[in-house]
Rosetta silent file (secondary structure, phi, psi, omega in degrees, C-alpha in Angstrom):
SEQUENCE: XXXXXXXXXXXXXXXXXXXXXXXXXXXXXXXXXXXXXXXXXXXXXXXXXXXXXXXXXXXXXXXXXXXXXXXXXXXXXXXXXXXXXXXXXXXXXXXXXXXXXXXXXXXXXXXXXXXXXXXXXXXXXXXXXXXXXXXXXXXXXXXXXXXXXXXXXXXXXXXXXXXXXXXXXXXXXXXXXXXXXXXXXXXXXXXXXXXXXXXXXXXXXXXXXXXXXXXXXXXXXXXXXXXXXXXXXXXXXXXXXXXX
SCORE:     score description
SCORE:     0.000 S_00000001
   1 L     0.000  138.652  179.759   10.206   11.209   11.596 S_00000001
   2 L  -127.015  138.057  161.096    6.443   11.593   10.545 S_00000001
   3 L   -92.894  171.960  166.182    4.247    8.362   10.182 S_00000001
   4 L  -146.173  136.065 -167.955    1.169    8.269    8.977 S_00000001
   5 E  -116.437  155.664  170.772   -1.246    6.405   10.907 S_00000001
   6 L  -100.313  131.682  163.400   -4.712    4.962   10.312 S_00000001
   7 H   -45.365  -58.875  172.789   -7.733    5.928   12.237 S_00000001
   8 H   -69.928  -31.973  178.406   -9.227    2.985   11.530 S_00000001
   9 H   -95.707  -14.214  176.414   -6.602    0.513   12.662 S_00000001
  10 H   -60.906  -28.921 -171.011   -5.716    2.835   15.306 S_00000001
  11 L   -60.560  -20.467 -141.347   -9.334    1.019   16.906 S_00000001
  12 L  -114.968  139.146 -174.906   -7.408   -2.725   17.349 S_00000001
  13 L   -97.986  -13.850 -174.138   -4.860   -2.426   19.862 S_00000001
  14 L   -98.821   26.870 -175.313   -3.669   -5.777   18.157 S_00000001
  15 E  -123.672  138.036  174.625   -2.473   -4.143   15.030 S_00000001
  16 E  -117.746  139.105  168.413    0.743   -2.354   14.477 S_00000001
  17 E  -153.672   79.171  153.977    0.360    0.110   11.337 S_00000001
  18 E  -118.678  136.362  115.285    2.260    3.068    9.490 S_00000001
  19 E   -17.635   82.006  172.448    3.154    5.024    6.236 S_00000001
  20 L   -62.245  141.875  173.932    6.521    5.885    5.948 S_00000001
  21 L   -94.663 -165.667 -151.499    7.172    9.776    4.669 S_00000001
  22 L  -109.568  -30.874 -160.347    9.541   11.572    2.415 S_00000001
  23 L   -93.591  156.915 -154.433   10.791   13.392    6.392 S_00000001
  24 L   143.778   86.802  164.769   13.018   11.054    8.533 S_00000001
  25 L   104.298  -21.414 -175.716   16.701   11.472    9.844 S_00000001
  26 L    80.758   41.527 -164.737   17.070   14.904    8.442 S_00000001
  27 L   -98.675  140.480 -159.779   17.710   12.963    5.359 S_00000001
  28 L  -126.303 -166.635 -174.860   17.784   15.626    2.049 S_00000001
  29 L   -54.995  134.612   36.894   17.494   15.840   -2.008 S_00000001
  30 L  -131.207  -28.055 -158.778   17.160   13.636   -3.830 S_00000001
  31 L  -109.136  -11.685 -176.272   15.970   10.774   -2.331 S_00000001
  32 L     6.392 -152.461 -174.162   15.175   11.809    1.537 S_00000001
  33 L   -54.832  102.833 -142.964   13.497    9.189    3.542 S_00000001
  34 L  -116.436  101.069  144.461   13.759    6.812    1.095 S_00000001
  35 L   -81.143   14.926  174.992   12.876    3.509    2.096 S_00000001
  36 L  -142.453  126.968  179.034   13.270    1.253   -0.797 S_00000001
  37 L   -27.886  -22.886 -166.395   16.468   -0.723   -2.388 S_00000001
  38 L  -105.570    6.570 -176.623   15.743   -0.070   -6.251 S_00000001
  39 L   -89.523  -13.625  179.411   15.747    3.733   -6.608 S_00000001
  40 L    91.395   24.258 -175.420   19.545    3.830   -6.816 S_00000001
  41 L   -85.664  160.406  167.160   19.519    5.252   -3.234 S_00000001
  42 L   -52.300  106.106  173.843   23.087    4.567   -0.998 S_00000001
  43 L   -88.709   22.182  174.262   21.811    1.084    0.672 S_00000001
  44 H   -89.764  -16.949 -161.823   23.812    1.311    3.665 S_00000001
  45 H  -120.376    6.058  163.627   21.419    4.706    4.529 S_00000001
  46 H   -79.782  -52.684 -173.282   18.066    2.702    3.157 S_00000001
  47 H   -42.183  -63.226 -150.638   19.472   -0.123    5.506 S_00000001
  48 H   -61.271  -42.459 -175.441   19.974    2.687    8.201 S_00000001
  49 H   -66.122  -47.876 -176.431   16.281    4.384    7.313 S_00000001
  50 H   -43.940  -46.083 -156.892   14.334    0.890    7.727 S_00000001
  51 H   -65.639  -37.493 -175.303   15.774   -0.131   10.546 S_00000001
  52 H   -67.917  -19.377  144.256   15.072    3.502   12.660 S_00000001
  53 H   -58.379  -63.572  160.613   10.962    2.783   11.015 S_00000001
  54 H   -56.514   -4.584  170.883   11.063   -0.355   12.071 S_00000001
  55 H   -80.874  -59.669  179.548   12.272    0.805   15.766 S_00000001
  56 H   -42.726  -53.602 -140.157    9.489    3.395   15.679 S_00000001
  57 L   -97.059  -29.641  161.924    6.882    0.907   14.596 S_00000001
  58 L    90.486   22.998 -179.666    7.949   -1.406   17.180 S_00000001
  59 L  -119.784  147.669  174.794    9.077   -4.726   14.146 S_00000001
  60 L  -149.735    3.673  148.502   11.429   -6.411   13.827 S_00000001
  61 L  -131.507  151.642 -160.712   10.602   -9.111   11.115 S_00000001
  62 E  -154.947  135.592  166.690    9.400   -8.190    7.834 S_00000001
  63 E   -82.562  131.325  167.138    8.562   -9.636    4.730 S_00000001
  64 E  -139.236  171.244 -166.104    9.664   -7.951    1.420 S_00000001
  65 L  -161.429  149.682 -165.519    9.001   -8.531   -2.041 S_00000001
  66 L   -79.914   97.862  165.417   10.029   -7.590   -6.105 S_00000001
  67 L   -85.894  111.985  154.220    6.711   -5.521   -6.632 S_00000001
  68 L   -95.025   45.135  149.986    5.948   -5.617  -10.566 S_00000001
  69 L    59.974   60.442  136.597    2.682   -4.171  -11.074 S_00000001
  70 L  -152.593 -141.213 -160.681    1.264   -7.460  -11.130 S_00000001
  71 L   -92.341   -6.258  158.825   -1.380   -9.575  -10.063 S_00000001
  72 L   -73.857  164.027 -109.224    0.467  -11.938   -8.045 S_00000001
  73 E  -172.553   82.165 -171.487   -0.271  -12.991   -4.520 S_00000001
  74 E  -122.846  149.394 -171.317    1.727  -14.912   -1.829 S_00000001
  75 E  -102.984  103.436 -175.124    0.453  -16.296    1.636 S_00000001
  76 L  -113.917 -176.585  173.378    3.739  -16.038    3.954 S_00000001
  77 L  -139.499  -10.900 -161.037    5.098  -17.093    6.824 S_00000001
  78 L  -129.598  172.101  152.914    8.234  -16.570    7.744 S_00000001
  79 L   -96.850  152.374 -170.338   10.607  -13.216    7.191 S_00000001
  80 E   126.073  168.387 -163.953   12.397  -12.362    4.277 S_00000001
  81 E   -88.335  150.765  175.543   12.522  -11.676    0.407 S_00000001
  82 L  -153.192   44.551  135.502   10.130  -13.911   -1.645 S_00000001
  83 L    72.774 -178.940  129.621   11.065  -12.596   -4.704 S_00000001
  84 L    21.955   75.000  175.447    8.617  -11.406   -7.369 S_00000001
  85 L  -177.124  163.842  177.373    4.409  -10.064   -5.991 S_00000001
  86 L  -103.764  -25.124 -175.852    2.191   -7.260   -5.573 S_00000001
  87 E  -147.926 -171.782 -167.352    0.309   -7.939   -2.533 S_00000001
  88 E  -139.341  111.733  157.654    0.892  -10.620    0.986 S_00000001
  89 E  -121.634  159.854  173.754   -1.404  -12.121    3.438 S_00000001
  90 E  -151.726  139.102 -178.403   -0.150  -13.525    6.492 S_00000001
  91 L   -93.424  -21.066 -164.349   -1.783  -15.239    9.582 S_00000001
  92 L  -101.624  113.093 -174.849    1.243  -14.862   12.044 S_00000001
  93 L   -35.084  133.270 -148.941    1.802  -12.586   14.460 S_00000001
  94 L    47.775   32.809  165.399    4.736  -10.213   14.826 S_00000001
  95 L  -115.391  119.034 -173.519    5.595  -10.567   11.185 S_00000001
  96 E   -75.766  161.539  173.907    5.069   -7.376    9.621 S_00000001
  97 E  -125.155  140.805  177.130    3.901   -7.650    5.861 S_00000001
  98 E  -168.397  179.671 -164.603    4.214   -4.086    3.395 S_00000001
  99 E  -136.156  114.613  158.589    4.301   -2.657    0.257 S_00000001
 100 E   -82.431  170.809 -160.955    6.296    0.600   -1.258 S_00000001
 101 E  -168.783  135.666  173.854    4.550    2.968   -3.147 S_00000001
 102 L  -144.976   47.983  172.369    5.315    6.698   -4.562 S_00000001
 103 L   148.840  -46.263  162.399    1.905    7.387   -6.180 S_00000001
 104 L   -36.313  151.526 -179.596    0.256    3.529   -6.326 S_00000001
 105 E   -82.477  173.158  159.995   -2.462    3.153   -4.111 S_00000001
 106 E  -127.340  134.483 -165.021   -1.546    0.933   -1.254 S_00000001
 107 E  -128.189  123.710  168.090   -4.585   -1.351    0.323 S_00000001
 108 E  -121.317  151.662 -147.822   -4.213   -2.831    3.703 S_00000001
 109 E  -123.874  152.142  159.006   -6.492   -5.823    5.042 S_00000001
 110 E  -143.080   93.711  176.832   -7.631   -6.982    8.435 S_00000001
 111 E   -91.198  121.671  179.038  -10.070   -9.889    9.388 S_00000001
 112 L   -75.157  -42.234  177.786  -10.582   -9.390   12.672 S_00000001
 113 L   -58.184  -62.020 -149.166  -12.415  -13.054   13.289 S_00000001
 114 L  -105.611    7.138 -177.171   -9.736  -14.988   11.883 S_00000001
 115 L    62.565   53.249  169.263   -6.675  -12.982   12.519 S_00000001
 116 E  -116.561  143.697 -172.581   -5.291  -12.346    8.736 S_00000001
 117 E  -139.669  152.120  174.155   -3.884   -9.265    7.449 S_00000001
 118 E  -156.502  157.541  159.120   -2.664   -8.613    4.095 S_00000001
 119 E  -124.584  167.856 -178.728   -1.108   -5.946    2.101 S_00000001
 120 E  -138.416  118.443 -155.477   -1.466   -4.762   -1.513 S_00000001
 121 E  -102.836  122.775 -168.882    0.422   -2.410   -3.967 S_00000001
 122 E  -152.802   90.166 -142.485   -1.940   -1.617   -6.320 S_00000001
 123 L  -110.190  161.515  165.595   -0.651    0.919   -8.938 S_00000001
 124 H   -71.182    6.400 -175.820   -3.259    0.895  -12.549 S_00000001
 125 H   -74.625  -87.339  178.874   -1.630   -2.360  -13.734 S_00000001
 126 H   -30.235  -60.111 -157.917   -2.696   -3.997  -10.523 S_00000001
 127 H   -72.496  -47.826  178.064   -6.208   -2.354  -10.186 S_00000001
 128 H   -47.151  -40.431 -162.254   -6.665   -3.121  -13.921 S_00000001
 129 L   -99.920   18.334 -161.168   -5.750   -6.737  -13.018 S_00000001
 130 L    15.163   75.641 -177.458   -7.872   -6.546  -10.085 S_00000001
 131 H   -72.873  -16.281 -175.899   -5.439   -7.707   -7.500 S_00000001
 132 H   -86.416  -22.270  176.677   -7.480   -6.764   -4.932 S_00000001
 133 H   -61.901  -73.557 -166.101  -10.394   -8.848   -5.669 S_00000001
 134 H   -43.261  -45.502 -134.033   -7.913  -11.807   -5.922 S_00000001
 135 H   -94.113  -56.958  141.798   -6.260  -11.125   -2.724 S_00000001
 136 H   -32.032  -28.664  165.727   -9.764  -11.058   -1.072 S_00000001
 137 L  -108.419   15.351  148.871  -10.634  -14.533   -2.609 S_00000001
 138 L  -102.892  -17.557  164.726   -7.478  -16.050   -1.279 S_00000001
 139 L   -72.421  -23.846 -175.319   -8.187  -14.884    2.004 S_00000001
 140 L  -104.978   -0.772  172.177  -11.401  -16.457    1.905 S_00000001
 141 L   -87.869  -41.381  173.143  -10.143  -19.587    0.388 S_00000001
 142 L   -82.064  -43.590 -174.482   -6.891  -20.243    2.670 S_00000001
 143 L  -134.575   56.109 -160.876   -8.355  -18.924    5.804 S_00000001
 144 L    -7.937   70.767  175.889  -12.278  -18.860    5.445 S_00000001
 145 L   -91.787  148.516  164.978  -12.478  -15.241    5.679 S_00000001
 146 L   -85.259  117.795 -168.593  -15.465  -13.094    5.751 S_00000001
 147 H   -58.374  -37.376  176.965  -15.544   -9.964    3.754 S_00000001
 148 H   -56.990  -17.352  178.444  -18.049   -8.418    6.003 S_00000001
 149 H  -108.977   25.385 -179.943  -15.437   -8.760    8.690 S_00000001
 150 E  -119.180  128.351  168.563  -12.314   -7.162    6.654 S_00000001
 151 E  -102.080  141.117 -173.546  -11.357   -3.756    7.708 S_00000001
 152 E  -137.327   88.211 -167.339   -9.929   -1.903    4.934 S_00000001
 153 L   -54.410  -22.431 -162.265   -7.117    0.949    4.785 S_00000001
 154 L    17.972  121.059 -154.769   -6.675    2.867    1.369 S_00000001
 155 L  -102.325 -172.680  178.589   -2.938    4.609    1.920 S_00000001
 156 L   -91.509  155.310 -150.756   -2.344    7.818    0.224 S_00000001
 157 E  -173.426  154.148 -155.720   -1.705    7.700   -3.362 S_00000001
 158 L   -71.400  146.116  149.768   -1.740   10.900   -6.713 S_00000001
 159 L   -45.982  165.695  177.503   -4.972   12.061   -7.118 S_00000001
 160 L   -65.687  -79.648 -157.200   -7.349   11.487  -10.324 S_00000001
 161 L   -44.284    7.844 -166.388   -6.675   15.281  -11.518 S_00000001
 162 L  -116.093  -37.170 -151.246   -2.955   14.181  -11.155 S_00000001
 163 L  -112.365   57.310  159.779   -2.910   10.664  -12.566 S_00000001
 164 E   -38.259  115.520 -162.963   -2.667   11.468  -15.922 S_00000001
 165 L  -137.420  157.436  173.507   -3.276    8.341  -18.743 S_00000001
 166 L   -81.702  143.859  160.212   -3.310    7.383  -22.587 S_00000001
 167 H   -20.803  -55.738 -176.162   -6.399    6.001  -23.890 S_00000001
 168 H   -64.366  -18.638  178.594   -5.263    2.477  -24.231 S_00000001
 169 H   -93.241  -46.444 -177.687   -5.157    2.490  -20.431 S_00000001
 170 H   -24.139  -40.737 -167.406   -8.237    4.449  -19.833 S_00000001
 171 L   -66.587  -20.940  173.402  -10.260    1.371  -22.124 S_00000001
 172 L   -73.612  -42.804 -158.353   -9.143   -1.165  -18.757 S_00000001
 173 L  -114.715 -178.670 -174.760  -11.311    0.817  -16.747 S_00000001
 174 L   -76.294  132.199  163.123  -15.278    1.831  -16.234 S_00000001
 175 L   -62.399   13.596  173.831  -15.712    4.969  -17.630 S_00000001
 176 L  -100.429    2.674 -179.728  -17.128    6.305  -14.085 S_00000001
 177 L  -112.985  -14.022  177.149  -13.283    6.182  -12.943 S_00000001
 178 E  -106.515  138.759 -164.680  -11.858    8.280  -15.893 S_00000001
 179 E  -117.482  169.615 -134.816  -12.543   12.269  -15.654 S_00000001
 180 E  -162.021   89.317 -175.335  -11.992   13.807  -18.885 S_00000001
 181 E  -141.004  159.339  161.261  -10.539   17.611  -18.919 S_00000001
 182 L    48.466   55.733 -164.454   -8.550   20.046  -21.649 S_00000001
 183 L    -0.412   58.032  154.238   -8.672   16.139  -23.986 S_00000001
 184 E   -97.993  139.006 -174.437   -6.718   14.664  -21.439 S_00000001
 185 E  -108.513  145.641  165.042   -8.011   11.346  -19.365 S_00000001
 186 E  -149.670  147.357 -165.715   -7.183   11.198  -16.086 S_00000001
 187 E  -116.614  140.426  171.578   -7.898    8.042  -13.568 S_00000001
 188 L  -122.127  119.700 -159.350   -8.781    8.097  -10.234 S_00000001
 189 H   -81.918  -47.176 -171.544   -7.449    4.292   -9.070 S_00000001
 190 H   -67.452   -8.133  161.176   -8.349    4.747   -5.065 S_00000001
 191 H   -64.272  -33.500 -179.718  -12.130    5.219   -6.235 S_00000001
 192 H   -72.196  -48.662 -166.491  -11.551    1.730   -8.778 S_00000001
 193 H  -119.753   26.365  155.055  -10.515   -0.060   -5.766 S_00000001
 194 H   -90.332  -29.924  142.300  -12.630    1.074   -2.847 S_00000001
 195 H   -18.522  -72.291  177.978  -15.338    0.053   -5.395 S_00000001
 196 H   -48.018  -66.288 -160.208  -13.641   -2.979   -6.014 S_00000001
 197 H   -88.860   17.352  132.540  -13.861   -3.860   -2.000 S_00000001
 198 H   -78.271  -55.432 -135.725  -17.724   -2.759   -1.483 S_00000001
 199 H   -71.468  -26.564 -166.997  -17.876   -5.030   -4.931 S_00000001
 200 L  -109.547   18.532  150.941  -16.437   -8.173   -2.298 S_00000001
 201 L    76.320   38.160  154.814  -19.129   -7.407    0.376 S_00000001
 202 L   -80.346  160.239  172.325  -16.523   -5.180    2.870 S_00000001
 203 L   -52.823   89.670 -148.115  -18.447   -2.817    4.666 S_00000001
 204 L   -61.884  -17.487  165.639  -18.752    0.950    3.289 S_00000001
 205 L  -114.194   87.758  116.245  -17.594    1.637    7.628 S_00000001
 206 L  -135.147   23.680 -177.362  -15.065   -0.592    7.944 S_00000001
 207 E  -131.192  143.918 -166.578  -13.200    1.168    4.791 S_00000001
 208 L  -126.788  168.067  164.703  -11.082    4.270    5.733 S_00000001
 209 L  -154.182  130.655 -171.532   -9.391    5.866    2.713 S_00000001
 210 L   -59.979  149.908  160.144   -6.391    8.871    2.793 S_00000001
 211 L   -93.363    3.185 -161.090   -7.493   12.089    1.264 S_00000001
 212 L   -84.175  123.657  153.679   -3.878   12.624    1.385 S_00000001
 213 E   -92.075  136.586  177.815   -2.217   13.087   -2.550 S_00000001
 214 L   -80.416  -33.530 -165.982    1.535   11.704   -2.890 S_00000001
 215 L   -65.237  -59.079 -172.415    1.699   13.902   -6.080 S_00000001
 216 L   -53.385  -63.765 -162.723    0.320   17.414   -4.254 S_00000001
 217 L   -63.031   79.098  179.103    2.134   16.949   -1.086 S_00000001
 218 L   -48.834  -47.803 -176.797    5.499   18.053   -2.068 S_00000001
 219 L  -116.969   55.356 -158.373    7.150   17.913    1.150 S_00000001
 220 L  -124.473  -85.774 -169.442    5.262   15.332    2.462 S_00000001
 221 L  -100.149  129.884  150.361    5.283   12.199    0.039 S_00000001
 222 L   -15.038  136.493  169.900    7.236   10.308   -2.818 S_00000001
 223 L  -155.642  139.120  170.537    5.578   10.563   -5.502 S_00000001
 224 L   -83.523  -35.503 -174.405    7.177    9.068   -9.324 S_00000001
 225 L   -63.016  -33.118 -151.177    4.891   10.997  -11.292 S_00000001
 226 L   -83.902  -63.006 -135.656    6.214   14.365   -9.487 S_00000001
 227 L  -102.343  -61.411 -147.856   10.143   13.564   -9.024 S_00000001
 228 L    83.138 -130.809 -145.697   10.791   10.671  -11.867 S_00000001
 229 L  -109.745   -1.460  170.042   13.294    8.543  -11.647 S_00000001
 230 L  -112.324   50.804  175.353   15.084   10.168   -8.407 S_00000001
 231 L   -95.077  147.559 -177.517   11.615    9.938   -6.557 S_00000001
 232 L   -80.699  165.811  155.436   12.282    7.877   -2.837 S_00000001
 233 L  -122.061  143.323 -179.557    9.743    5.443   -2.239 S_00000001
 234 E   -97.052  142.797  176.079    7.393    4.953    1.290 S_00000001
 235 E   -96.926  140.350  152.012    7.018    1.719    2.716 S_00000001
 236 E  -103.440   93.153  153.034    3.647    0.557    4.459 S_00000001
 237 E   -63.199  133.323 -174.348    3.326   -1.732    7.121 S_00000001
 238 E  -145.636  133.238 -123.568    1.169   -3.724    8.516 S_00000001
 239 E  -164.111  130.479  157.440    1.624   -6.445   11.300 S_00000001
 240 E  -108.910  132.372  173.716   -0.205   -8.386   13.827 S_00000001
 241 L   -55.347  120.698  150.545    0.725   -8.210   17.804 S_00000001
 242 L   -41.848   74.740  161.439    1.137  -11.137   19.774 S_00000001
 243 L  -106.295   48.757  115.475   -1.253  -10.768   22.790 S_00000001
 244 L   -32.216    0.000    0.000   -1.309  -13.914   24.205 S_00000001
């Protein structure tokens, strides 16, 4: 099984964090490590891939949630499905929180002062809808977080030169995020929302972001753009340790 770990979260010894991959189990076409229910994958061998990720990862409650590209936002507490959101915060320890993603950016949160973590699936619907903004102003409204003191992951996610778009989406964003080649637009969304989180006062070093493409990285990553509608999806977790 290959993870993909953060450098940056890798500093806090109180953080559990990985990026599930496409490799895992010896698992093959079409769907290989497939971590998510809704792809039409066999769920007794989804069941079987979480649980051997979650053994690696060291979890063993987890929140999940119906991601729909949109701008909602739930504060949990407990494990278990809660339906219908795009991103999580949580204050409590050993509950992992995550997001799949097979080309969306994925944004993970940390305030180290107050102990909150959050994660966020943030696809151009979301980033258009700035979810990330929100999710940052509910953190500082439920648990009086500081932005200057949120560490901030950026998972891997298709490239601009990859992330082909029609016009009508291109007009949601600042033309400094749409590249423009052969009169084709193309968006590059992890630049829209590590912008967006310098825009909320995080720190330009306390933001790490993958250079890793889901689209390039055939035999690597998921990717929807690449594969279509038999693309797997990777889950990302992120979880705080009990050290008490």
């Amino acid at each position: 099984m290959i993870i993909i770990r953060s450098s940056l979260f890798n500093r806090f010894p109180e953080i559990i964090f990985g990026f599930s991959t496409k490799i895992g189990s010896k698992r093959g076409h079409p769907f290989y490590f497939n971590l998510s229910l809704h792809v039409g994958d066999d769920e007794k061998i989804v069941n079987e891939n979480r649980n051997k990720f979650f053994n690696k990862l060291g979890i063993s409650n987890l929140v999940y949630q119906h991601q729909t590209h949109s701008d909602i936002i739930k504060v949990v507490d407990k494990p278990g499905f809660v339906g219908d959101c795009d991103a999580l915060i949580t204050n409590r320890t050993e509950l992992g929180i995550s997001i799949t993603s097979a080309d969306c950016a994925g944004i993970f949160l940390y305030d180290k002062v107050n102990n909150v973590i959050a994660s966020v699936h943030s696809g151009w619907r979301g980033t258009a809808k700035k979810i990330l903004h929100k999710t940052i102003n509910l953190m500082i409204n439920e648990f009086t977080t500081n932005p200057e003191n949120l560490y901030a992951y950026i998972s891997p996610s298709i490239s601009v030169f990859n992330y082909e778009i029609g016009k009508e989406v291109g007009e949601k964003f600042h033309r400094k995020y749409i590249y423009k080649n052969c009169n084709k637009l193309f968006l590059n969304i992890a630049a829209a929302n590590y912008d967006m989180l310098l825009a909320n006062q995080v720190k330009k070093g306390n933001i790490q972001i993958s250079n890793i493409c889901s689209f390039e990285t055939n035999s690597l990553l998921h990717s929807y753009r690449r594969d279509g509608e038999m693309s797997g999806r990777a889950l990302g977790i992120i979880a705080l340790k009990n050290t008490k």
